[in-house]
Structures are given as C-alpha cells and as structure tokens.
BAKEKOL-237533 format. One line per field, with one value per residue (C-alpha): residue number from 0; x, y, z; residue in one letter. Coordinates in steps of 0.05 Angstrom, whole numbers, padded with zeros to 5 digits. Example, Ala and Ser with C-alpha at 12.3 -4.5 7.8 and 13.67 -1.06 7.14 Angstrom:
num = 0;1 $
c1 = 00246;00273 $
c2 = -00090;-00021 $
c3 = 00156;00143 $
residuo = A;S $
This chain:
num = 0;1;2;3;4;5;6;7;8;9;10;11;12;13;14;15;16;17;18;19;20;21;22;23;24;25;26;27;28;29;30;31;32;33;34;35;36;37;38;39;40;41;42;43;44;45;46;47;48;49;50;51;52;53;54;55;56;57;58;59;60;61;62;63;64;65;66;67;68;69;70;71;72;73;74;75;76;77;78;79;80;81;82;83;84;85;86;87;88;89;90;91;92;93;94;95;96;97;98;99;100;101;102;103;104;105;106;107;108;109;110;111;112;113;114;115;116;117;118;119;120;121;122;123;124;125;126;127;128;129;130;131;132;133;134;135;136;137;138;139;140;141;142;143;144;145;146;147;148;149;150;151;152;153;154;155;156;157;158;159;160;161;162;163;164;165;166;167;168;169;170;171;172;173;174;175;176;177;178;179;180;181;182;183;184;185;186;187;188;189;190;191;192;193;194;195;196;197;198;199;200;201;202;203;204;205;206;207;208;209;210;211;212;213;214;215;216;217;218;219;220;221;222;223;224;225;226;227;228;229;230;231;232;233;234;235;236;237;238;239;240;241;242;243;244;245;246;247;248;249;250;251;252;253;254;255;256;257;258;259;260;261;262;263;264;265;266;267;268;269;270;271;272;273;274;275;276;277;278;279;280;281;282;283;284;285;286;287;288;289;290;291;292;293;294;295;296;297;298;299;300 $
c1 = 01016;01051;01018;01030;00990;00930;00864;00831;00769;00757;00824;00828;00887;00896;00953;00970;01003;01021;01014;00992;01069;01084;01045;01084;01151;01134;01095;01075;01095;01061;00999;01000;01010;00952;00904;00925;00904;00838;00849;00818;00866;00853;00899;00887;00926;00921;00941;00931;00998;00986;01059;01098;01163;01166;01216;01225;01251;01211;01148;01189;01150;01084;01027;00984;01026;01047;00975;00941;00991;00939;00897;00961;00974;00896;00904;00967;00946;00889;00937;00978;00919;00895;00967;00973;00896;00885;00828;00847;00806;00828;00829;00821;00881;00920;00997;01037;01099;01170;01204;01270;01319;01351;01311;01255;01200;01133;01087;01025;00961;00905;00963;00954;01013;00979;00913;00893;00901;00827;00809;00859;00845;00763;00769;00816;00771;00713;00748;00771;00695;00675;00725;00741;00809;00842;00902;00930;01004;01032;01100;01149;01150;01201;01154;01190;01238;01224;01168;01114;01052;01087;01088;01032;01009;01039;01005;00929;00945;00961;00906;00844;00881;00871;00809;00762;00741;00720;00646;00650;00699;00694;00613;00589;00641;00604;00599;00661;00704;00778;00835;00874;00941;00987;01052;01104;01131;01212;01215;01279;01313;01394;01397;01359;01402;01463;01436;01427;01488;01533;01491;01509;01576;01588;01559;01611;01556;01556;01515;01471;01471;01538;01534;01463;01502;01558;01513;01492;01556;01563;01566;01618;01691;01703;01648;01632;01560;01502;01464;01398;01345;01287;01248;01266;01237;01199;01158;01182;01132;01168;01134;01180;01151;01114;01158;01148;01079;01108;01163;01104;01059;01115;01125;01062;01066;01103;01113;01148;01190;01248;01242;01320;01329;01349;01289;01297;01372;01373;01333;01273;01317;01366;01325;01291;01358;01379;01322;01254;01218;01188;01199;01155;01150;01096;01071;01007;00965;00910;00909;00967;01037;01091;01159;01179;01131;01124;01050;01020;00956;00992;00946;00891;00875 $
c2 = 02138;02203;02267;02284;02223;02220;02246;02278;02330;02330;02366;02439;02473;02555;02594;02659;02716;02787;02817;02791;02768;02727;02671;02658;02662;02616;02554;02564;02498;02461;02495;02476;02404;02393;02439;02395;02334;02359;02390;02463;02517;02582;02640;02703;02760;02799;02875;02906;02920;02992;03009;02966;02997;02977;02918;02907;02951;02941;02961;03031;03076;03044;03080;03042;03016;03099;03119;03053;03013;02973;02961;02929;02888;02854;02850;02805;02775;02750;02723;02683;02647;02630;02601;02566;02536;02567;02604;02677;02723;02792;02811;02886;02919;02970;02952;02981;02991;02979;03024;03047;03097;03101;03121;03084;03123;03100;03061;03091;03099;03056;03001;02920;02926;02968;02945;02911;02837;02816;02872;02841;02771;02775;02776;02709;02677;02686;02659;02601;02586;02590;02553;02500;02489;02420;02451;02529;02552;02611;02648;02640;02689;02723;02732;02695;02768;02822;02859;02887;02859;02792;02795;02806;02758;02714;02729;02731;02660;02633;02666;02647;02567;02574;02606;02596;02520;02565;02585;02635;02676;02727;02730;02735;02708;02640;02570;02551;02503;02479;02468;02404;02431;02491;02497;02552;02559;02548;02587;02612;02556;02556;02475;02492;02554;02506;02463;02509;02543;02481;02460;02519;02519;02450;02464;02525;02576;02646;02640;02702;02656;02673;02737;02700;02645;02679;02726;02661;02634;02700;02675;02618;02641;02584;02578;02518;02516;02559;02596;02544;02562;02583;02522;02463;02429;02378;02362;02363;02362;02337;02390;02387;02371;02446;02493;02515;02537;02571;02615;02629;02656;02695;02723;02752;02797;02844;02903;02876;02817;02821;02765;02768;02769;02735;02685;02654;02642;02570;02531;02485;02432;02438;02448;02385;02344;02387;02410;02384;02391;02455;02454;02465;02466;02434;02478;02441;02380;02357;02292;02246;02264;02217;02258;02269;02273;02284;02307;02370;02328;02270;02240;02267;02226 $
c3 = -01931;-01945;-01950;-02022;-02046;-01990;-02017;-01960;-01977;-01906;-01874;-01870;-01864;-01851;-01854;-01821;-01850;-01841;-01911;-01979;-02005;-01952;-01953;-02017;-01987;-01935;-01940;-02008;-02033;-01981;-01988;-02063;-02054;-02001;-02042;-02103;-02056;-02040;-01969;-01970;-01951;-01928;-01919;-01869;-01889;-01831;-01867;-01934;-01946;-01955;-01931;-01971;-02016;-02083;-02088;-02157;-02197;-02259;-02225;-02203;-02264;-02254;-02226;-02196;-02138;-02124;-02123;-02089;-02060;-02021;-02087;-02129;-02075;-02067;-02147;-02131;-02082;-02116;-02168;-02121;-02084;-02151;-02173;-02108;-02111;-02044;-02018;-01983;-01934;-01913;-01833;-01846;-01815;-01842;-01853;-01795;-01834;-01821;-01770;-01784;-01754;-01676;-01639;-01679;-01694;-01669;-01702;-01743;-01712;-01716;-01757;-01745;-01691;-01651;-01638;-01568;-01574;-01575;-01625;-01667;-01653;-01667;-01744;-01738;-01686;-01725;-01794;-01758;-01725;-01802;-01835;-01787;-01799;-01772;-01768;-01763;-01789;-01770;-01739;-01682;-01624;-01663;-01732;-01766;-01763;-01719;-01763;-01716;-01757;-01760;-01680;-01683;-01731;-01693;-01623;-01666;-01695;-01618;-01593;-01640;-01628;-01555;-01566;-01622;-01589;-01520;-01531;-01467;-01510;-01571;-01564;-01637;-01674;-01695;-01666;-01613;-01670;-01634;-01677;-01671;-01685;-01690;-01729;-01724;-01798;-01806;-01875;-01867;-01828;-01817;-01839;-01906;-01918;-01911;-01961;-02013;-02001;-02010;-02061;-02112;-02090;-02109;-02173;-02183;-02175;-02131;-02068;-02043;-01973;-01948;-01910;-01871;-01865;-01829;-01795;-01762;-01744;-01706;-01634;-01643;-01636;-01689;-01732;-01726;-01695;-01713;-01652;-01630;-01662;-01616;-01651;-01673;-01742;-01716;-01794;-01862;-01919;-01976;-02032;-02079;-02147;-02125;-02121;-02190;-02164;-02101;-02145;-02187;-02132;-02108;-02172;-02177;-02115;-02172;-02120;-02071;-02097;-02151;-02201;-02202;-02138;-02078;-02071;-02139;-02126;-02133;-02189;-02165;-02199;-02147;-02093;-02096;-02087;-02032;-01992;-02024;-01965;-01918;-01852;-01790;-01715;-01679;-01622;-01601;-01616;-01590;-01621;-01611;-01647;-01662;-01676;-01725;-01778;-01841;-01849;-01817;-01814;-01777;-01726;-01767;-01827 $
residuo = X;X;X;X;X;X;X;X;X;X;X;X;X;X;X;X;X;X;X;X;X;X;X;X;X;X;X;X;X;X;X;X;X;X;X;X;X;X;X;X;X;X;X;X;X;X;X;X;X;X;X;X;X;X;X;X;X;X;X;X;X;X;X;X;X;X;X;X;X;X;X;X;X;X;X;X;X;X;X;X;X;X;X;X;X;X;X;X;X;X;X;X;X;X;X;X;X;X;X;X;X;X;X;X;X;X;X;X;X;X;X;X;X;X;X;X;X;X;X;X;X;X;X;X;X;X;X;X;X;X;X;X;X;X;X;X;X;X;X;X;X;X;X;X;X;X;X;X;X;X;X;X;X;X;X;X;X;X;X;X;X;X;X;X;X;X;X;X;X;X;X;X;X;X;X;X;X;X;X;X;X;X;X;X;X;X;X;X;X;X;X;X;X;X;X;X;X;X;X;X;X;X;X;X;X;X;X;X;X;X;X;X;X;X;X;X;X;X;X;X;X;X;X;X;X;X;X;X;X;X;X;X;X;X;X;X;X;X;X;X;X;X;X;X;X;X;X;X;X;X;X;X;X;X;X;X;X;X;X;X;X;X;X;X;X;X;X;X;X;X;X;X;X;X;X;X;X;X;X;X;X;X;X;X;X;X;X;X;X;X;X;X;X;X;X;X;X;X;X;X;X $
C-alpha cells in the first residue's frame, strides 16, 4: 500500500516551520497529498514574519507589506494553508531577522532566536499535546541553512518530540501525548538538485542550479563527489501529481517569493520524471522502521 492511495482519518501529521513561506518551499507537496488522503495536517509557524524583505518585485509599490509586514504575511499565509488543505497555528514569536554584515550585528530583542529554549518550546509542546500528531517534520541541526529562527525551529521541534509524551514536563500545557516519529526535511537536497539540473540541460534549457551545484562540489579537487550531507534521505514520498498545489501555495506568499524566480525553474511536468518524490530523514521512531521507506507514516498504518 503506498501512501498516496491509503485513506487514513486517523494519522496526524505536523510540520514545523520558521516563518509563514516556508512551509511551502519545503514539504508542501507532501503535505497536500496526505491532507488529500484524509490525514489532518497541522503547520506551526513559529514567527510572524515581521522582518521579512520584499522578494518580489511586483509587490515593491504596495503598501500594505511597507506598513504591516507581519499582517500581509498572516493574509498569505492563510492563503497557502487553504491551497495546501492544511490546517496552520501561529507560535507567537516575533521574526528575528537575518543578520548580515562582519562583524554580524546582534540579534533583535525579545526575536524567536533569542528566547530560552523552554520559553520557546511551551507554545509547540502544548500544540502537539492538542493535536496529537503521529508524526512531527521539521529541520536539520543546520535549519535547513543557517537562519537563526530556523535553528531554532529546529531545536523547539526536537524538544516538544522528546518532550510532549513526559507528563513531569511543561506543567500546563495539556495531557502528556508522545509522538511516534520525527523527520528532518531534505528540501534542498544535492541528489534532487542534480536531477533537475541534468534534467533541463538535456532538454536544452538554462539551469539556475549551477553555481549551488558547484558550490557543492567545492571540497573535491576533481569534482567528482559532493561533500556528505549531514543526513541522509532515508524516505521518499512520491507527491508528484501535487506539485501544482505546492507552486501554488508558494505563490501566494506574494512578499517574499518571485513568481519568476528561482523556485519555479523547472515545470512540474519535468519534475515528476526526474524527481517526483520529497525527501526526508528519519531521526526517531518509536514504532518499528524498515529502511527505506516510502511513507512518513510507515509502521503506523
């Protein structure tokens, strides 16, 4: 049984995210597909995205995004969950920002990145002791890319996993639920990169992949061998037939993402026979796993 055709109302799946935007960019398509087979999904988005720049440069003159940054973004954000069939709660923090400049500056006051881990942890814990999720997705170590609220989102989602099923911890946060499994999220993998790549230069077309791509080949003299990635894709979730929905979602985070640009390189035509699947790490399970897999709720059904 595959997961795009099992029907299971039961299964609960949440995904953790930094800011409203990126749970389109990553995971979208496999958050469509299970919704569409009648497993709830949740998203946390941990920040308001308050400290976002302005992406695209049709929303440049617009005034709403200059005067309420935070406010456009909820407004697209609540487009997206609806496109993706997806149920969303906010966390409450306040977007740290991205640093930039040597020496960086330091991080704004009272921002996501900043706060002690169990303050930042509580909101998660408690949305996980109400929703009961089966299984929690979030980032690597890394974020996914070095962007403090990521790390951090990251640290929250391992945290309320180890956590939430503990009744001696976070007091007040709801009845002790524990999460079967956790996934780290391989978004931006180096094998799917490849694919695309070589996909649109066999078809003659101009690939926006080549300078990552190289950037990864980096530390072999020959360039052969791409560095090891810190994880390795242990479950692919063939979502094809939705990426149409994921572009979509993405799309409608208007602020922040150029509908030109980079992620909308490649047609979902031609991702399909390259790379229909997303790819993800498994971290921890507490039911039996078989590797590899190609269900996040594996061991589950």
């Amino acid at each position: 049984m595959t997961a795009s055709t099992s029907q299971s109302p039961s299964l609960r799946l949440l995904s953790v995210h930094a800011h409203p935007d990126d749970e389109s960019s990553k995971g979208a398509a496999t958050m469509a597909m299970y919704a569409a087979n009648g497993v709830e999904v949740m998203v946390a988005t941990c920040t308001d995205g308050a400290r976002g720049d302005i992406q695209n440069p049709a929303v440049e003159g617009e005034p709403h995004p200059k005067r309420d940054m935070a406010g456009a973004r909820r407004l697209e954000m609540n487009r997206a969950a609806q496109i993706l069939g997806v149920r969303q709660r906010w966390l409450g923090f306040v977007d740290s920002g991205l640093p930039e400049g040597d020496p960086l500056p330091p991080l704004p006051a009272g921002s996501f990145a900043l706060q002690p881990l169990e303050r930042a942890a509580a909101p998660l814990v408690r949305l996980v002791r109400d929703f009961k999720p089966h299984v929690i997705v979030s980032y690597d170590e890394n974020g996914g890319y070095p962007h403090p609220d990521h790390i951090m989102a990251h640290r929250v989602a391992v945290e309320a996993f180890d956590a939430a099923g503990d009744p001696g911890r976070y007091p007040g946060t709801g009845e002790a639920w524990e999460p079967s499994k956790l996934y780290y999220d391989r978004a931006f993998s180096p094998e799917r990169f490849r694919a695309l790549h070589f996909a649109l230069e066999e078809a003659g077309l101009q690939s926006p992949y080549a300078e990552r791509l190289a950037a990864w080949l980096e530390t072999d003299a020959e360039g052969h061998t791409p560095p090891a990635p810190a994880h390795e894709t242990t479950t692919q979730v063939d979502c094809g037939d939705y990426f149409e929905a994921r572009d979509d979602a993405l799309r409608a985070h208007r602020t922040q993402v150029d509908p030109l640009g980079f992620f909308f390189a490649v047609s979902p035509d031609m991702q399909r026979r390259a790379w229909p699947w997303e790819d993800y790490t498994l971290i921890r399970s507490r039911v039996p796993a078989e590797l590899p897999e190609k269900d996040l709720f594996a061991g589950l059904r």
